[in-house]
KOLLUM-38036 format. One line per 4 residues: number of its first residue (from 0); their letters; for each residue z, x, y of C-alpha. Coordinates in steps of 0.02 Angstrom, whole numbers, plus 50000, padded with zeros to 5 digits. Each point is the difference from the previous one (the first is absolute). Layout:
REM residues N
NUM> A> Z,X,Y; ... .
REM end
This chain:
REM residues 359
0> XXXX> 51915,53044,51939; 49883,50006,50132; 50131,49926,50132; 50146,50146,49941 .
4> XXXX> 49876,50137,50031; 49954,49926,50175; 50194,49997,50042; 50010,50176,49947 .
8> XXXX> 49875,50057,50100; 50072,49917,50142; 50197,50049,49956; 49915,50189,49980 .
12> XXXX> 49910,49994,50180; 50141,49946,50093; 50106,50127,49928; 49883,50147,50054 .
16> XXXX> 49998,49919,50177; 50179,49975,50000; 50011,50185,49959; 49874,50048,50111 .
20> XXXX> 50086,49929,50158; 50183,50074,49948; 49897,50168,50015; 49920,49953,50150 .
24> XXXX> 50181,49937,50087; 50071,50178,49928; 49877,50093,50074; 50010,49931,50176 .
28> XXXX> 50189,50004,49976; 49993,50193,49973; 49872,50012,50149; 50127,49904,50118 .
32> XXXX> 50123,50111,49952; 49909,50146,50054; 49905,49912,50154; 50193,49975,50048 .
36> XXXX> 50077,50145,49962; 49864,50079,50088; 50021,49895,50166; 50181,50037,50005 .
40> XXXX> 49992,50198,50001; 49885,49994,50140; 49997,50183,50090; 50108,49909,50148 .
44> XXXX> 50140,49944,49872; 50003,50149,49898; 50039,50092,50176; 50116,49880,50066 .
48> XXXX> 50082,49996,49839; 50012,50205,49979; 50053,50002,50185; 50162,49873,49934 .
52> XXXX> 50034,50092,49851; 50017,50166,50111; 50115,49921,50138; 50111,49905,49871 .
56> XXXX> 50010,50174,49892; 50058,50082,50177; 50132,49869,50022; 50090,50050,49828 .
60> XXXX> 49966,50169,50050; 50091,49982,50145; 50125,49930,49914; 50020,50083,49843 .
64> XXXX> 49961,50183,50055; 50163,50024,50096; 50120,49903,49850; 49919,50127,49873 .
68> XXXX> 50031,50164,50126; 50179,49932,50035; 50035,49977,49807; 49914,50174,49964 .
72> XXXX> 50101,50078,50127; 50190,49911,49960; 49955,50078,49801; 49931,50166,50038 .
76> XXXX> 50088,50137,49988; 49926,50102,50169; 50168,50143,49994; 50062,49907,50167 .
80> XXXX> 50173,49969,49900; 50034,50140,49892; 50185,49976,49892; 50068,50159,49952 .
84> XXXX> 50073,50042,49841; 50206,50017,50092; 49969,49822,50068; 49931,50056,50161 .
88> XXXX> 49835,49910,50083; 49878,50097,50095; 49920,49888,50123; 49863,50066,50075 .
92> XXXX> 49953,49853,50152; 50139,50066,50106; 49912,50023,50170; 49871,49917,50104 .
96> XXXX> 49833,50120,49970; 50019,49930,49793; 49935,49837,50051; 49845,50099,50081 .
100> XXXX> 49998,50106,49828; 49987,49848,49887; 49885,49906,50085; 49902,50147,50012 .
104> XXXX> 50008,50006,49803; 49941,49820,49990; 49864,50036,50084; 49941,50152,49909 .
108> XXXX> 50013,50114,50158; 50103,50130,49903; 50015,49956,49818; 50119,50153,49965 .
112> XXXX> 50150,49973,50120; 50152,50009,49927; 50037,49921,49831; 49950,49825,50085 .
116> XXXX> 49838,49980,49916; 49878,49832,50013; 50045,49829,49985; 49847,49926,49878 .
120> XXXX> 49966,49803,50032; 50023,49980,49796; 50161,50070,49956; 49974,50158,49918 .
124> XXXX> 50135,50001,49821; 50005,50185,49978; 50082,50002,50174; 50109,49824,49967 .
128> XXXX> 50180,50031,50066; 50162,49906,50057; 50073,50128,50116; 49950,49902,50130 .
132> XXXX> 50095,49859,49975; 50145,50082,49909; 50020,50087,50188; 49960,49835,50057 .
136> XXXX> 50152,49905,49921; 50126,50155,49998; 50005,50057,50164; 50143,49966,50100 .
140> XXXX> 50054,50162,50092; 49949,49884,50166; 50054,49834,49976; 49854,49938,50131 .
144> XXXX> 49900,50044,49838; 50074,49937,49850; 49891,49895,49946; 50071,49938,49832 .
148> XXXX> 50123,49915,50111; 49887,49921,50114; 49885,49917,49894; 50145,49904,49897 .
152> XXXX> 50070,49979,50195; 49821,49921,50061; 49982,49900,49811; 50182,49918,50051 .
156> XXXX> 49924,49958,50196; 49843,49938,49910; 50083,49874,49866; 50126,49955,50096 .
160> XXXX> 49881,49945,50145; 49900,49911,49873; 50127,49875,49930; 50053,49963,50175 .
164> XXXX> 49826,49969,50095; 49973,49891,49848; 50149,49906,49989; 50023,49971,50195 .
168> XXXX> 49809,49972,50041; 49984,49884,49851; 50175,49877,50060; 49924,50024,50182 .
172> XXXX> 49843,49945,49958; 50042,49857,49871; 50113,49916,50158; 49887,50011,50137 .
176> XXXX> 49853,49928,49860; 50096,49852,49934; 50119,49953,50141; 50014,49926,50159 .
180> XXXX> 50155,50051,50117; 50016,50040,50199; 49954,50159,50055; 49840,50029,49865 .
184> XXXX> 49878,50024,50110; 50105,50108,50129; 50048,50099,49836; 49819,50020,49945 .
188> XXXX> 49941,50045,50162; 50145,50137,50019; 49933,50073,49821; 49847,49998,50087 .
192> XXXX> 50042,50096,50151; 50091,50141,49895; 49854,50046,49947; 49896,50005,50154 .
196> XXXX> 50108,50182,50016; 49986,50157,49905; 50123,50063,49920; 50003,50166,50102 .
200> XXXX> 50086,49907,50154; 50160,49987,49914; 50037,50180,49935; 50093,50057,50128 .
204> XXXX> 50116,49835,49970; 49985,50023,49823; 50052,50185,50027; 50138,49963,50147 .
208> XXXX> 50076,49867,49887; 50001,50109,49831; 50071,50129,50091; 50155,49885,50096 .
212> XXXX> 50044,49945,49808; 49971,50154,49882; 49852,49931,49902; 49901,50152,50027 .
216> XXXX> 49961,50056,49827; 50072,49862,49934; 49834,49927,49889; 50065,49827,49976 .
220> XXXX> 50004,49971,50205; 49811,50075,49980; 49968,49875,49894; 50062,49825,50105 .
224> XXXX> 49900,50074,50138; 49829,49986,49868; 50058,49826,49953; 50039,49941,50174 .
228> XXXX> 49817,50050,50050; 49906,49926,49864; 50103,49836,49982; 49900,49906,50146 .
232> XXXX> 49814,50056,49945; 50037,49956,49811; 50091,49830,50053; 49852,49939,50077 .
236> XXXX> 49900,50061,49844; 50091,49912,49875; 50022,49857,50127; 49819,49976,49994 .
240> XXXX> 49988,50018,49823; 50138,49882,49937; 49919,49879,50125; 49849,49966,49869 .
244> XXXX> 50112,49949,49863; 49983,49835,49986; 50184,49896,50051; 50003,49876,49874 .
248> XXXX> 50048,50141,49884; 50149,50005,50103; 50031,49789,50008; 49967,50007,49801 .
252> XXXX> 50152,50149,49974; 50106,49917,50110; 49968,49812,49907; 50077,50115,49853 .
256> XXXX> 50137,50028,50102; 49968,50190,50038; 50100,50093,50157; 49885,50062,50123 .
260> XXXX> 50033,50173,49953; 49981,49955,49827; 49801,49935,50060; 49972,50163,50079 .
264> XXXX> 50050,50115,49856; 49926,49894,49884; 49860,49908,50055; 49946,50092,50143 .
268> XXXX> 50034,50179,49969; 49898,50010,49833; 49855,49944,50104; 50004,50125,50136 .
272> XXXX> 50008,50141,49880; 49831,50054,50067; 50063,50009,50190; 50190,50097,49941 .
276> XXXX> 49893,50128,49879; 49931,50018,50182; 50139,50014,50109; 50076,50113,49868 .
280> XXXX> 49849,50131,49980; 50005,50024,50195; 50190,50008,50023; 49989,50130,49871 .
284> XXXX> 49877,50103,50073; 50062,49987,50192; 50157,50109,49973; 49925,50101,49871 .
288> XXXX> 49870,50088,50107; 50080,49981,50164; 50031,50150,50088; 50048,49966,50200 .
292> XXXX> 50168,49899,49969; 50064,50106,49865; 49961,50136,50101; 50111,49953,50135 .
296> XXXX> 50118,49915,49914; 50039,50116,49849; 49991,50162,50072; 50116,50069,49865 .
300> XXXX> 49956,49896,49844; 49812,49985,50010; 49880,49875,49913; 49880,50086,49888 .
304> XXXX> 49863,49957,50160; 50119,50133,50104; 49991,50117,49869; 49820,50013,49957 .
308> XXXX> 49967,50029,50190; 50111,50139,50025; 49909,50075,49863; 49854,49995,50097 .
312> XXXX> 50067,50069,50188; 50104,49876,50041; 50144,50118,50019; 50069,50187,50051 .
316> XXXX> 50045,50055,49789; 49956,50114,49875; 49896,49868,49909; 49877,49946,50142 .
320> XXXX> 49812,49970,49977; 49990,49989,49815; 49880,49903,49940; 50039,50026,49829 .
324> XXXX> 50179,49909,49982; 49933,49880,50119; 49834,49960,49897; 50140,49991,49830 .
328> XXXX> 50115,49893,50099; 49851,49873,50074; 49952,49985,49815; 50180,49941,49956 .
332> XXXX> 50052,49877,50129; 49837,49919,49952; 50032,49961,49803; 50149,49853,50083 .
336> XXXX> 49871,49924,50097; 49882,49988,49841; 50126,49945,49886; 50049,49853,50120 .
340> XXXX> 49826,49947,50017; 49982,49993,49832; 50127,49926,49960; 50002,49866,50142 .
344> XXXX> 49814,49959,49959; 50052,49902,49857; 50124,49884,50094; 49871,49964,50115 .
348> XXXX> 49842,49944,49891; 50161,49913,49901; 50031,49885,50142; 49833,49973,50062 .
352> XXXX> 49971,49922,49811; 50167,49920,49975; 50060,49860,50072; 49925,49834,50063 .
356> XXX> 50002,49804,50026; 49909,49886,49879; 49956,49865,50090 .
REM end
């Protein structure tokens, strides 16, 4: 009896000391965690830390600021269009002292002028309209300025430009990558060369040669010109690209008995997704927001570029300096360029996860 109550005791006093340390480790626990917490907001790191908050917060501003005044102002309703009730518009931007007004109204300066009212950074509802880019997409009384028509006509320069960059750099870049033949390196260095040369040195060519054939206007011809320029910068991209992927993908398809073209569409190509999604984005974009060729080149069917500018000044009419259409119209031509991002982003983190030797 004696010998149970003596291991009692003992199983009882190590208990309370067992207990008595877990409190003591929690407590010094909780007083690290302040000690810490206290050494890492130091006065220095709090400022340093407020001072990178504020610049980051003026980047988005930067940013974000004019996208929210250029939404407000292609939705608002500021009595710049007015449609009558025969059919007829009123425009009231029809000489060059309205530019001075609006801005002016921007600003605050004179808050009454007109019917023009301000352009809020959040859209303001009660104010929501679409005569903006009802005028927008109906006018044609100057064909210069029909923009319905140019934006399908730019869409068609855009796509078309696409599949051919893509196609042409990709079979340009796939030979030069896997093959050996005479003339490679003279070829490569030619690429090369091209592009030690802007592009500006050969628009007088470009125009001289357009003009001897009748292409002005013509938006195919615009469009060979954007794939001839690009097909030497993106060969050497997709040359260095396809140059990673291992050969003995190539020695195992043909083993199988697979053409060479047959190894390029199917071996090869769903690898280099990543570097076509690429290609494709940026051959999108270039004739998209170009302005200087299609300037000189279609004169009497512009790109949408060519359009937004003369609503700006960039020509004697009735509808120069407005920066309302042109604010309505920048908001438009930009909803392509989001969709193909979006849409191309997928492709891209597809290949970079697809595809692969086991070995």
């Amino acid at each position: 009896m004696k010998n149970f109550m003596h291991a009692l005791k003992e199983w009882w006093k190590k208990r309370r000391l067992a207990k008595a340390e877990l409190r003591q480790e929690k407590r010094i626990q909780r007083r690290s965690f302040w000690r810490n917490l206290v050494r890492r907001f130091t006065v220095r790191k709090m400022i340093m830390a407020i001072i990178t908050y504020l610049y980051l917060l003026l980047c988005v501003a930067i940013v974000i600021v004019p996208i929210m005044w250029l939404v407000s102002a292609a939705f608002t309703n500021v009595g710049a269009i007015i449609f009558n009730a025969d059919g007829s518009v009123t425009y009231n931007l029809t000489n060059q002292n309205a530019l001075t007004e609006v801005v002016d109204t921007y600003l605050g300066a004179q808050r009454s002028i007109g019917e023009y009212g301000l352009f809020p950074f959040v859209p303001d509802l009660s104010k929501f309209s679409l005569n903006t880019y009802q005028f927008l997409l109906t006018y044609d009384a100057e064909p210069s300025f029909d923009f319905f028509k140019a934006f399908f006509r730019t869409l068609g320069v855009a796509t078309l430009n696409t599949i051919l960059v893509v196609t042409f750099s990709s079979l340009t870049g796939f030979a030069f990558s896997r093959y050996r033949f005479k003339g490679k390196k003279g070829a490569l260095l030619t690429l090369l060369t091209l592009q030690m040369f802007p592009a500006f040195m050969g628009m007088i060519a470009i125009l001289g040669i357009f003009e001897t054939f009748g292409w002005r206007d013509n938006w195919v011809a615009l469009t060979f010109i954007y794939v001839a320029g690009a097909i030497p910068y993106n060969t050497f991209i997709v040359r260095g690209y396809m140059r990673n992927v291992s050969k003995s993908l190539d020695e195992a398809a043909a083993i199988d008995g697979a053409s060479n073209l047959q190894i390029l569409v199917k071996v090869i190509v769903p690898l280099a997704v990543p570097i076509m999604g690429f290609i494709a984005v940026n051959a999108f974009m270039s004739p998209w927001l170009d302005y200087i060729l299609p300037s000189i080149i279609m004169n009497g069917k512009p790109t949408v570029g060519v359009i937004l500018y003369k609503y700006i000044g960039g020509t004697v009419s009735s509808l120069v300096n407005n920066p309302v259409v042109f604010m309505a119209g920048a908001l438009l031509i930009a909803v392509p360029i989001m969709l193909v991002q979006i849409y191309m982003q997928k492709y891209i983190v597809f290949g970079l996860t697809t595809g692969g030797e086991k070995g």
